[in-house]
VOGU-3710 file (C-alpha; in Angstrom, 3 decimals, decimal comma):
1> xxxxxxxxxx> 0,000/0,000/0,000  1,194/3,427/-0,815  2,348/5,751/2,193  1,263/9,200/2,081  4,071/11,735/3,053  4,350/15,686/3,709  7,368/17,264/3,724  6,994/20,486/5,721  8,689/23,376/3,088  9,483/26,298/5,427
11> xxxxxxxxxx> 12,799/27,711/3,286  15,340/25,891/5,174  16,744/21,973/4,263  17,356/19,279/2,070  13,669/18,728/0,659  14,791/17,868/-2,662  16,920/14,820/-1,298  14,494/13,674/1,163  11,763/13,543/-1,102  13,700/11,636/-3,771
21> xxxxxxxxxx> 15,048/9,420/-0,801  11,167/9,017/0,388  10,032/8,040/-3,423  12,492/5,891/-3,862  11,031/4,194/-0,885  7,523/3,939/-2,432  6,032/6,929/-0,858  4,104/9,416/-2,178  5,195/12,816/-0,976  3,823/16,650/-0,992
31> xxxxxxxxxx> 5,918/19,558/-0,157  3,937/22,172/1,413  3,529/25,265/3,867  0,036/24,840/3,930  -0,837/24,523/7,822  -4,307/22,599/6,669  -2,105/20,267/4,267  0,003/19,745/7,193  -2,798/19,174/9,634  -4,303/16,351/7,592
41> xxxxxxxxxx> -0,954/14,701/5,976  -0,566/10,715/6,853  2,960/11,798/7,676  5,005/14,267/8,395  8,899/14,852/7,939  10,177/18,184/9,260  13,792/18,650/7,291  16,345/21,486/7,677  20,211/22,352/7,367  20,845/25,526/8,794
51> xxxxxxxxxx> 20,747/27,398/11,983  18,307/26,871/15,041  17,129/30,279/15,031  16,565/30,710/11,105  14,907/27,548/11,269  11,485/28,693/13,757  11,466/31,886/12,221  10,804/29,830/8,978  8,111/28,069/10,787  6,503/31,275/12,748
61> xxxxxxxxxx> 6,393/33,326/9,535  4,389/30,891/7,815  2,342/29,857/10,925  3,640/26,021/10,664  4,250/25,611/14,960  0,653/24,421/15,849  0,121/22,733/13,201  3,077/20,883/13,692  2,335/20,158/17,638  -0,983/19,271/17,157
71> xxxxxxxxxx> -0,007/16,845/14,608  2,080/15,669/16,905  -0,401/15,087/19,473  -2,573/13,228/17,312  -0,592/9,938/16,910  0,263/9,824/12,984  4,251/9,463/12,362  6,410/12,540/12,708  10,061/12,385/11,956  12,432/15,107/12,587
81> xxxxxxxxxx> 15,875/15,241/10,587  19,024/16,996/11,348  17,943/20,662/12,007  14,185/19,372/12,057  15,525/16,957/15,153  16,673/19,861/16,991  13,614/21,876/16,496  11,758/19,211/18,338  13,670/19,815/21,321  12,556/22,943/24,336
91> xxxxxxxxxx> 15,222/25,182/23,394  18,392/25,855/21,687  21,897/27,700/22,956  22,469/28,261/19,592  23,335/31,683/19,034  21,623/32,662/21,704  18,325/30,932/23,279  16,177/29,810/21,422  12,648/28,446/22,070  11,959/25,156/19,985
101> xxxxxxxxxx> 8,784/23,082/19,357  8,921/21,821/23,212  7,678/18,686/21,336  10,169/16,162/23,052  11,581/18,411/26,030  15,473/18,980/25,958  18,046/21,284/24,858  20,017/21,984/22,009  23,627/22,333/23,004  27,121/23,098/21,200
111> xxxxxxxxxx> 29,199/19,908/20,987  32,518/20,450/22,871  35,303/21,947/20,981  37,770/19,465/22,609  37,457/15,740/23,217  36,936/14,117/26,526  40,712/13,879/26,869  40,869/17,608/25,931  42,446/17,743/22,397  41,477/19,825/20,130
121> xxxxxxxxxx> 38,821/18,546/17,522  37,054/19,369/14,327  33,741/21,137/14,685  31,317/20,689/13,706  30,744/16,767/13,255  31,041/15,691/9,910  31,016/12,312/8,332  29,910/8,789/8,510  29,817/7,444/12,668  28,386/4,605/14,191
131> xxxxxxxxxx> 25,214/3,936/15,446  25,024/2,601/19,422  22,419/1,920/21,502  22,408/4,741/24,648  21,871/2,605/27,507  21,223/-1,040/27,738  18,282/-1,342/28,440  17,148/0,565/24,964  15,486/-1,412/22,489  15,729/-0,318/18,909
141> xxxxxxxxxx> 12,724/-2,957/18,270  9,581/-1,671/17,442  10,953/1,624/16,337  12,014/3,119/12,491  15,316/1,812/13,451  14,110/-2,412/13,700  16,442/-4,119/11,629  19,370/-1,774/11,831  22,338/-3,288/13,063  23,827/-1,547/16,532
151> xxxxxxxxxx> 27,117/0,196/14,637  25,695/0,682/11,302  27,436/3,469/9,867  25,228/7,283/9,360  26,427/9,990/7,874  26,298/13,427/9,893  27,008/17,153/9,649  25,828/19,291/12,750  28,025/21,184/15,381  25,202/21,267/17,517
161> xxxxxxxxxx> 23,455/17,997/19,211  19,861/17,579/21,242  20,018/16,692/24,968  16,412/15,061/26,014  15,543/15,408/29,267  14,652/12,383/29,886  17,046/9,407/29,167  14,346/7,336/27,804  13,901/9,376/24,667  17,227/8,630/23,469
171> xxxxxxxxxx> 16,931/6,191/20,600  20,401/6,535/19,486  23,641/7,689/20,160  27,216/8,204/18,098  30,393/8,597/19,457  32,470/11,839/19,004  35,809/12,751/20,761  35,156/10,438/23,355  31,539/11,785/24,343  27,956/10,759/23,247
181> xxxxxxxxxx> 26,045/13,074/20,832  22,472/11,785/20,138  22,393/10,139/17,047  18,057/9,611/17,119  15,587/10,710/19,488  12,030/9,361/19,975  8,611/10,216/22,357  5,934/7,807/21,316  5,037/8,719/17,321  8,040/11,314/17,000
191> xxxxxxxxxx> 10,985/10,579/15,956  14,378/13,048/14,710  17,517/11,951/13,308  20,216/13,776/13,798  21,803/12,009/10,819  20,356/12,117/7,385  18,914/8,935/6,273  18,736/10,342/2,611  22,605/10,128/2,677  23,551/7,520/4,570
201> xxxxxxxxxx> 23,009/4,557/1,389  21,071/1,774/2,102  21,115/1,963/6,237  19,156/5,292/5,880  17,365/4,070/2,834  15,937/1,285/5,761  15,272/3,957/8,254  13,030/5,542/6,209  10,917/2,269/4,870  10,474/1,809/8,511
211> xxxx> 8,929/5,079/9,317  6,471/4,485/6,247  5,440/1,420/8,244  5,380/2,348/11,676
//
């Protein structure tokens, strides 16, 4: 069965990619800034490269925040990716602070310029890392992420990285420097990636079939 998808078009991201990545998939996918569209899509994927800031004022100037919220609230499949996972969080250091979709509560915080050992590294992340699961008693089962295999390599670009509140909503993490950067959130139907699945070959190509079956 064919999987309805709306990409949320706000100015900012990859749409182009994700779409092709998402009809390569099988889905059929809108892009729109239509806050009715995005009310009654099937599912939603909230994309971005960019900053935090730049990002909500995209959404506020075209009146996208409820919509988005209440969509999450209503059960149907949200996924977040790269700047799109961030804007999930509370709030964002950023630039400044920055107040976010306070759809999965956390923070948005600078990855250290150093590694755990204090060396110097490059910022921001880029490159393919390694999936992990955060704590052991995560399961990835169940989630957009059954079937991946625990360090299956993603490909990444951020110098920021999300900080839930609660440990529980950390689906994945990656390794950087010696310190854990959150690789995948989730709370219930919503789900970010820090990573982009659209570039990261086959593994993200998976990802993605999952979330049109979840």
């Amino acid at each position: 069965m064919t999987r309805r998808v709306v990409i949320v078009d706000y100015g900012l991201g990859n749409i182009f990619s994700v779409r092709k990545a998402l009809e390569h998939c099988g889905a059929t996918v809108d892009l729109s800034e239509d806050p009715h569209v995005i009310m009654r899509a099937e599912r939603l994927v909230l994309p971005g490269v960019g900053a935090f800031r730049d990002g909500m004022s995209g959404l506020r100037d075209r009146n996208l925040v409820e919509p988005i919220c209440r969509f999450a609230q209503s059960g149907r499949p949200l996924l977040g990716i790269c700047l799109g996972m961030q804007m999930l969080m509370t709030v964002s250091e950023e630039f400044g602070t920055h107040q976010g979709l306070d759809i999965i509560p956390g923070r948005v915080l600078a990855i250290p310029k150093t590694t755990a050992a204090g060396k110097p590294h490059r910022i921001p992340h880029i490159g393919w890392n390694s999936l992990r699961l955060p704590h052991e008693s995560r399961s990835w089962s169940g989630t957009i992420l059954e079937g991946t295999e625990v360090n299956a390599a993603v490909y990444l670009v951020h110098s920021f990285t999300a900080w839930p509140d609660n440990e529980a909503h950390r689906l994945a993490d990656c390794a950087y420097g010696g310190r854990r950067i959150s690789a995948a959130v989730q709370l219930g139907n919503v789900y970010g990636c820090q990573f982009h699945p659209e570039k990261s070959a086959q593994v993200g190509l998976s990802i993605l079939r999952r979330f049109l079956e979840v």
